[in-house]
C-alpha positions in Angstrom: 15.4 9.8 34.1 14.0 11.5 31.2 13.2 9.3 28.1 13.8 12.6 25.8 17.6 12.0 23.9 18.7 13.2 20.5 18.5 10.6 17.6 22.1 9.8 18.0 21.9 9.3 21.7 18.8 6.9 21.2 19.9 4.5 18.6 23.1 3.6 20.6 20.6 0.7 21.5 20.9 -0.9 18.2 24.0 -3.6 18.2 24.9 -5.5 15.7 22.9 -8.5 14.9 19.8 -7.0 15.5 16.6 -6.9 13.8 14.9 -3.5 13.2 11.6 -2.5 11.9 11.1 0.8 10.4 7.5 2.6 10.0 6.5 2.8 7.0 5.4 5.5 3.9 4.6 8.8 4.9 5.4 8.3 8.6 8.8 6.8 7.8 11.1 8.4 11.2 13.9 8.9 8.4 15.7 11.6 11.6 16.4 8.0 13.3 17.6 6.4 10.3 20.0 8.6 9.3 21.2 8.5 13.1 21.6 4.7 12.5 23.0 4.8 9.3 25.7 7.4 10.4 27.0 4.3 12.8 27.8 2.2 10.3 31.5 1.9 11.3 30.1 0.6 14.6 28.0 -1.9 13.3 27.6 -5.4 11.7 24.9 -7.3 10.0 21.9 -5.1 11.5 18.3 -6.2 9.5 16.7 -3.6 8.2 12.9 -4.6 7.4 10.2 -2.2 6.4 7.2 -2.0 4.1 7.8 0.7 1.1 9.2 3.5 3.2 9.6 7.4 1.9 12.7 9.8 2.0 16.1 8.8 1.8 17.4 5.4 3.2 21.3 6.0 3.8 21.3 2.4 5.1 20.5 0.7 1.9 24.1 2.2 0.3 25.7 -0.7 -1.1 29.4 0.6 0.3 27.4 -0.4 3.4 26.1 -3.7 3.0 28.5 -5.4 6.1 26.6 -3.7 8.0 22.7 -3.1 6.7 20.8 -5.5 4.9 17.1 -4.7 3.9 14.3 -6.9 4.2 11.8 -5.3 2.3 7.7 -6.4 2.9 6.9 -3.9 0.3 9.7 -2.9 -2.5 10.0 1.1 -2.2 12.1 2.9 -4.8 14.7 4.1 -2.7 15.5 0.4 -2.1 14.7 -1.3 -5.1 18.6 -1.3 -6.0 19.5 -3.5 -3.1 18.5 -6.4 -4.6 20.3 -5.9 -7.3 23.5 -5.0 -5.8 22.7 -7.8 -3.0 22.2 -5.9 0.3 18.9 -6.3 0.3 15.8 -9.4 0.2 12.2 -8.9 -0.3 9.6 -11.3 1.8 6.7 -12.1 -0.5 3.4 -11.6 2.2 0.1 -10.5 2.2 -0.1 -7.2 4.0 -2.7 -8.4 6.5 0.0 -11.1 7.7 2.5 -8.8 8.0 1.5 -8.5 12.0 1.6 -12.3 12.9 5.2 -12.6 11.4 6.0 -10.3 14.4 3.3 -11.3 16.5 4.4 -15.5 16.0 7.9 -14.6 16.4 8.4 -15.6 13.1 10.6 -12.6 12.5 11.8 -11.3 15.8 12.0 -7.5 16.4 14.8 -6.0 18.5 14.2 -2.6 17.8 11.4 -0.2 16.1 11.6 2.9 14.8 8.7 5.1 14.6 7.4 8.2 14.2 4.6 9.7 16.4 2.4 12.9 17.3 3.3 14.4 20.1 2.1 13.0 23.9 -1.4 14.4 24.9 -2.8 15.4 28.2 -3.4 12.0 29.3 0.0 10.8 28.2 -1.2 9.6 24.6 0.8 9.2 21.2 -0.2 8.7 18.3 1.1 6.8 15.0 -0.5 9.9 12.9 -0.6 8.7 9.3 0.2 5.0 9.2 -0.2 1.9 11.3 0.2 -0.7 9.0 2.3 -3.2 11.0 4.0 -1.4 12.9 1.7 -1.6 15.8 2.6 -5.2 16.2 6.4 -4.3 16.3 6.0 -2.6 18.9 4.2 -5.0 21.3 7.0 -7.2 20.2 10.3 -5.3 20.4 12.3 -5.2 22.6 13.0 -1.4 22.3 11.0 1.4 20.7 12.4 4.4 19.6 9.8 7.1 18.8 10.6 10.3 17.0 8.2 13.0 18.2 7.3 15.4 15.2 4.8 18.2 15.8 3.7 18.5 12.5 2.6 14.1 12.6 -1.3 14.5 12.7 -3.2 13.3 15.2 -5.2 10.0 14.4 -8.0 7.7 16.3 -8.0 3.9 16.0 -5.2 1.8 16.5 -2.9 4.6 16.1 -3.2 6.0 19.9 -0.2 4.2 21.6 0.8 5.0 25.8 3.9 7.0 25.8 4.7 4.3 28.5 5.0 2.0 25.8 8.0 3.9 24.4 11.5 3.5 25.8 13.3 6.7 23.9 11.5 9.7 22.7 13.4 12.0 20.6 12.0 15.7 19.5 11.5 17.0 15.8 9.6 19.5 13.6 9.7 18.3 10.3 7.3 18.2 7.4 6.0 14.7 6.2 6.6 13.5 3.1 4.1 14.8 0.2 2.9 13.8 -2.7 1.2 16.1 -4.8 -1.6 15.0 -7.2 -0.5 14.8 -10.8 -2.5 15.7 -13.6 -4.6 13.3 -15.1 -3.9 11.9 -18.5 -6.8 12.0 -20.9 -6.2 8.2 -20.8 -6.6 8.1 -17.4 -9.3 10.0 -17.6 -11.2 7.5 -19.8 -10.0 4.7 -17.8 -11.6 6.6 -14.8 -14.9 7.0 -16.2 -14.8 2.9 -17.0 -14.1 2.7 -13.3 -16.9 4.6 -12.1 -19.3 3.2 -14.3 -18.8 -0.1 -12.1 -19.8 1.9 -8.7 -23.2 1.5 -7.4 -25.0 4.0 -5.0 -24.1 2.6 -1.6 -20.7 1.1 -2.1 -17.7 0.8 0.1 -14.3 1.9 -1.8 -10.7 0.5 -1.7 -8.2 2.1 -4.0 -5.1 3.0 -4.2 -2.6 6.1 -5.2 -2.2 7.8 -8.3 -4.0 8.9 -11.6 -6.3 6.1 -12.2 -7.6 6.4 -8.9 -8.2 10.3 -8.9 -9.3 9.7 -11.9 -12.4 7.2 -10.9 -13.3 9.7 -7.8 -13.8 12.5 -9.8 -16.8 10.9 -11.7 -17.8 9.9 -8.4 -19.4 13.4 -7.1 -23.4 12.5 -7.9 -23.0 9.3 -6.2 -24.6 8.8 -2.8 -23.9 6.9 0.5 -20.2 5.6 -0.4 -18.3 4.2 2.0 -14.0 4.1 2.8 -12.6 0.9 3.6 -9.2 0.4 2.4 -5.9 -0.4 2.9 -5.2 3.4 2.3 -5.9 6.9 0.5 -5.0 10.2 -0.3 -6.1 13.5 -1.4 -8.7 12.5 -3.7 -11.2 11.2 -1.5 -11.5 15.1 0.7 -13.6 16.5 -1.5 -16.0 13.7 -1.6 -15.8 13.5 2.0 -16.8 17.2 2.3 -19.6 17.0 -0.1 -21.2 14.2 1.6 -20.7 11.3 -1.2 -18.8 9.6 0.9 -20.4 9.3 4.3 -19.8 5.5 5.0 -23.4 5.2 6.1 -24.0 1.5 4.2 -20.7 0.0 5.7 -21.0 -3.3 6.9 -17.5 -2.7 9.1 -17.3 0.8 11.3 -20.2 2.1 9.8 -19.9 5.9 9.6 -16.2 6.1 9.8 -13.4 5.9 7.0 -11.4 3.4 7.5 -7.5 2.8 6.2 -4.6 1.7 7.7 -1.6 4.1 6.2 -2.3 7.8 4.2 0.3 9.5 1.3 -0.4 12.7 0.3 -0.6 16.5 0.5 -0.5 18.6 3.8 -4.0 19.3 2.9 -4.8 15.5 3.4 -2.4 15.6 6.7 -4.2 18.5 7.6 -7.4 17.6 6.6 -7.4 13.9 9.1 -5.2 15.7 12.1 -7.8 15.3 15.2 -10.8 14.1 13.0 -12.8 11.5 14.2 -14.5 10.7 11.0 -10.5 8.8 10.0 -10.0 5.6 11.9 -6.8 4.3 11.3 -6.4 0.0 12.0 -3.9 -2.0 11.3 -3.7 -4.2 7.9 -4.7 -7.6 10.3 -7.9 -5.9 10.6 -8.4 -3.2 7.4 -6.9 -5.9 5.3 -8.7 -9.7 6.4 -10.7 -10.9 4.1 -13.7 -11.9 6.3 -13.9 -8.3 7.4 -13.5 -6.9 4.3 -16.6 -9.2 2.6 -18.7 -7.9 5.6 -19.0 -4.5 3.8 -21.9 -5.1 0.9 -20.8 -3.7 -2.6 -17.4 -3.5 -1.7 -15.3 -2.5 -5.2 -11.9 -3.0 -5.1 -9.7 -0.9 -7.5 -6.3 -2.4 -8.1 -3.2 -1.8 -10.9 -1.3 -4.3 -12.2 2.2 -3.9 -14.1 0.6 -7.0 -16.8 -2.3 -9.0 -17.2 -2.4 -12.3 -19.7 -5.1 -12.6 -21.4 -6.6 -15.4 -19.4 -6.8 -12.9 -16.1 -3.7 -13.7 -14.3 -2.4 -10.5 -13.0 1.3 -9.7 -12.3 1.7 -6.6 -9.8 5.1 -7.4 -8.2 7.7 -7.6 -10.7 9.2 -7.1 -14.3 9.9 -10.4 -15.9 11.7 -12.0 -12.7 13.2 -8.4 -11.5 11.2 -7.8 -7.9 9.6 -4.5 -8.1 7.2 -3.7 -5.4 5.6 -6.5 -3.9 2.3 -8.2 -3.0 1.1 -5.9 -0.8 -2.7 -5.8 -0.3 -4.2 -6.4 -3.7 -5.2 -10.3 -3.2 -6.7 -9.6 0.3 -8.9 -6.8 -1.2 -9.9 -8.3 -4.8 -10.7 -11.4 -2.7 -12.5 -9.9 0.2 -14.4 -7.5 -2.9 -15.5 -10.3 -4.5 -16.9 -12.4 -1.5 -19.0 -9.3 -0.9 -22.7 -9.2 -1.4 -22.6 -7.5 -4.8 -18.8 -6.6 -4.4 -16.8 -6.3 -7.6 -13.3 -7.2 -7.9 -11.5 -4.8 -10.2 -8.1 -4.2 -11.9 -7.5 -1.0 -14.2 -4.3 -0.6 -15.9 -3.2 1.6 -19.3 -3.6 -0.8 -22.3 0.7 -0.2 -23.1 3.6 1.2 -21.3 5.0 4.3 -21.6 7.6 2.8 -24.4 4.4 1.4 -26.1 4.1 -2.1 -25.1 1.2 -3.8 -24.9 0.3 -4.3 -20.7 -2.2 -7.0 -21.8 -0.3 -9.7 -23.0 -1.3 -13.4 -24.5 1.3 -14.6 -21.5 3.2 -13.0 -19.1 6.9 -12.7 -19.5 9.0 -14.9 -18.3 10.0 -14.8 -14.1 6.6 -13.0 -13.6 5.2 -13.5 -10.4 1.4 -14.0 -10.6 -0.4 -12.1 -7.6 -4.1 -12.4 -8.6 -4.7 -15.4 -10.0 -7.2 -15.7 -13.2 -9.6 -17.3 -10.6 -9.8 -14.1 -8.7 -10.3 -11.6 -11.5 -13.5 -10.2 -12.1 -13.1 -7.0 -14.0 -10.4 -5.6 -16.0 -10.3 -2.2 -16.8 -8.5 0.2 -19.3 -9.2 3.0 -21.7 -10.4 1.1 -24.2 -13.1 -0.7 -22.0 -14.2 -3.0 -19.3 -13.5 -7.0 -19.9 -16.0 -9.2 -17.4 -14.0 -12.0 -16.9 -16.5 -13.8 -13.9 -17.6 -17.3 -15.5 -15.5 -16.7 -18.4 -13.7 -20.1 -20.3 -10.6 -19.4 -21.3 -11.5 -18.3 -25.0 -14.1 -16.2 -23.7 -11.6 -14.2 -21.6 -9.2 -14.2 -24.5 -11.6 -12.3 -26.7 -12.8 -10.2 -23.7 -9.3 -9.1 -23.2 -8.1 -8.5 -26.5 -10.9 -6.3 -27.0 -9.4 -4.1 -24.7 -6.1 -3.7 -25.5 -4.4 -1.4 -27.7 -5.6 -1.8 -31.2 -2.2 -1.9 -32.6 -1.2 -5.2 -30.7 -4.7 -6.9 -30.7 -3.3 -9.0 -33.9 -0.1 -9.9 -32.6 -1.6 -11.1 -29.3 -4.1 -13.2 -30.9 -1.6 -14.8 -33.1 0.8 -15.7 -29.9 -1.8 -17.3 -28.1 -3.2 -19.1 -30.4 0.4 -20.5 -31.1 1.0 -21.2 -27.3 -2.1 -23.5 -27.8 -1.1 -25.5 -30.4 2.5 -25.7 -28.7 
């Protein structure tokens, strides 16, 4: 019997009650959700859990909550309402434990959807762009469901998976989800250049998406021997790859090999890791445990927060008590960084918001969740300069950090803190 069926065919399997998992970010198989969300009707109080996922998620519609509920790892935007409106939780969790809650039977998977390239020669998938978790989910489902997409690169690590493994295989050509490269800011810009001043000939890079990022790589091009070992990347690493900066040759961990365990960009980064061995994908038990992570000397971690007090305790998951994203892998990286034999621990961030409030703040707002603590800050960056936090007292910090915020809230934060310690 063939194990090739349409999407609507294959997620008959789901009943209600059941858990699912759902791969995540730029692999997200949104063909099989949409086939699962269209049975709604059919269906009661099916879990829905999934780090930050791309696309549309018809199951998190509110009207729908008797039968979805989301358990979110990892807060996407195309979710972030259902906590609000109560059809969805989040479950605060490092990103390398993510695995073992499968693995422990902690959380118990009935089904997984994925997305995969297409069988090889031999009989060989492939998870393409991210692996994450979802390699654990599927040694412990009880069903996988694989949508087959032609245009999913092909990827070496953990990523290569036995078709034999998968129970329902079900055929697509569609184009992953993109994300362009935005211009950078001339803020960003000087926050980069803060950044790379931190990077040492010889270091092994974790960093995540967006401006700040791009912006640190691009001063990056007359460095030598850099290494990739992070939780993941996008476009902005290519060129240094193809110039030679980064060739991973002083790694402590897969030495000569990039290492990440999910990708988000443009089809020139999908394009540029299809079938290249240079790309090893793991998943996050591996890419993200601290004691592998330390193994790689100067490893620099490069992390955003959404606030940071003044004392060095960074908040990354939420807005006041209002969940936001989540935990993710920040604390295994800035930990794992600064473990490292001349490692450095970083966190860059615009001095205010968009609206013009300060980001470094005397204390964070109330609900905040703290996910670095001030023991585990080293560095914190933004375009007004660096603030060395390591061996810091607390009044040492407070100065560092109030020299770099903006200059027209340096006054008011002094005053507030210095009126929360009298208090």
């Amino acid at each position: 019997m063939s194990k090739y069926v349409t999407a609507a065919q294959a997620v008959q399997i789901v009943k209600s009650g059941d858990r699912v998992y759902v791969h995540a970010a730029a692999a997200t198989p949104n063909l099989l959700t949409k086939a699962l969300s269209e049975r709604a009707a059919e269906l009661r109080d099916v879990e829905i859990c999934h780090m930050h996922t791309e696309g549309e998620a018809p199951y998190a519609n509110p009207d729908l909550h008797e039968s979805f509920h989301v358990n979110s790892f990892f807060i996407g935007k195309n979710v972030r309402h259902t906590l609000e409106a109560g059809n969805g939780s989040y479950t605060p969790v490092f990103l390398s434990e993510i695995p073992r809650l499968f693995r422990k039977n902690v959380l118990a998977i009935d089904v997984v959807l994925i997305q995969v390239s297409p069988p090889d020669s031999h009989g060989y998938c492939t998870l393409g762009v991210s692996v994450e978790a979802t390699l654990a989910a599927i040694e412990n489902a009880k069903t996988v469901i694989a949508m087959v997409n032609v245009r999913m690169p092909r990827t070496f690590g953990d990523s290569v998976i036995p078709v034999s493994k998968i129970d329902f295989l079900v055929e697509a050509e569609v184009a992953l989800y993109a994300q362009k490269m935005a211009a950078i800011s001339d803020q960003e810009a000087r926050i980069g250049h803060f950044v790379s001043s931190l990077i040492d000939d010889g270091s092994t890079l974790q960093m995540g998406i967006g401006s700040i990022p791009n912006a640190a790589l691009a001063n990056l091009k007359d460095h030598k021997h850099l290494g990739l070992h992070t939780e993941m990347f996008s476009d902005g690493v290519i060129d240094l790859i193809e110039s030679g900066v980064i060739d991973c040759s002083a790694k402590g961990v897969v030495r000569g090999r990039a290492l990440a365990t999910f990708l988000i960009g443009s089809q020139r980064l999908y394009d540029f890791v299809d079938n290249n061995p240079f790309i090893e994908m793991r998943e996050s038990s591996f890419v993200n445990d601290t004691s592998v992570i330390r193994r790689n000397p100067k490893m620099v971690a490069i992390n955003s927060a959404i606030e940071v007090d003044i004392t060095g305790q960074v908040c990354a998951d939420s807005i006041g008590g209002k969940m936001y994203s989540g935990v993710g892998g920040q604390m295994d990286f800035m930990r794992g960084a600064a473990l490292s034999e001349g490692g450095k621990a970083i966190i860059a961030l615009p001095s205010v918001t968009k609206k013009g409030e300060s980001r470094i703040v005397p204390f964070l707002r109330q609900g905040a969740g703290v996910v670095t603590t001030r023991a585990h800050v080293q560095y914190v960056v933004t375009e007004f300069g660096i603030a060395d936090l390591y061996g810091k007292t607390l009044k040492q910090r407070a100065k560092a950090m109030t020299d770099i915020a903006h200059p027209d809230h340096r006054e008011r934060i002094e005053q507030q803190y210095s009126e929360l310690l009298k208090a």
